[in-house]
C-alpha positions in Angstrom: 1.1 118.9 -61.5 5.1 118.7 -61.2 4.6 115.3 -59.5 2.7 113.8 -62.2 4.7 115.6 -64.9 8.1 114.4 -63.3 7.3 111.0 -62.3 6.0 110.7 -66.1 8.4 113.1 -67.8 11.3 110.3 -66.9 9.7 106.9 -68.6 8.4 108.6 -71.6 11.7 110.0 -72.4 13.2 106.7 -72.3 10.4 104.9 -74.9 8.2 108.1 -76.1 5.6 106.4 -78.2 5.5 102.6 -75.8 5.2 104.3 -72.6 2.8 107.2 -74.1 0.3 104.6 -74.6 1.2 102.1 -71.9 1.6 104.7 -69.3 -1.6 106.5 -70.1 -4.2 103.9 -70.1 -3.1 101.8 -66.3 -2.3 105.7 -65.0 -5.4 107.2 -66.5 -7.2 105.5 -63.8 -4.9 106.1 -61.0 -4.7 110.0 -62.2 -8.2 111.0 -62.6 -8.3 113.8 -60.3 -5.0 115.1 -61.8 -5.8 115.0 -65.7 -3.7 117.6 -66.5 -0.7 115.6 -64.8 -0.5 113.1 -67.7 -2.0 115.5 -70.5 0.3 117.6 -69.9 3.9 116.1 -70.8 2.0 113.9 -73.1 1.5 117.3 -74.8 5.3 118.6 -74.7 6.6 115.3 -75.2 
């Protein structure tokens, strides 16, 4: 969970509404088993 939610905490800050959907489709894949990785700064961003 921290892994996910640093590693995408730091581009979304940068570009909030790009990355959110840029990051979260390619990732989605890669992140399956973690869904609660991307969901959750998604979520607090």
């Amino acid at each position: 969970m921290p892994f996910g939610y640093q590693h995408r905490g730091r581009p979304l800050k940068k570009n909030k509404t790009k990355l959110k959907k840029k990051t979260t489709m390619p990732h989605s894949a890669g992140e399956a088993p973690r869904p609660a990785s991307f969901l959750s700064p998604i979520t607090v961003e």
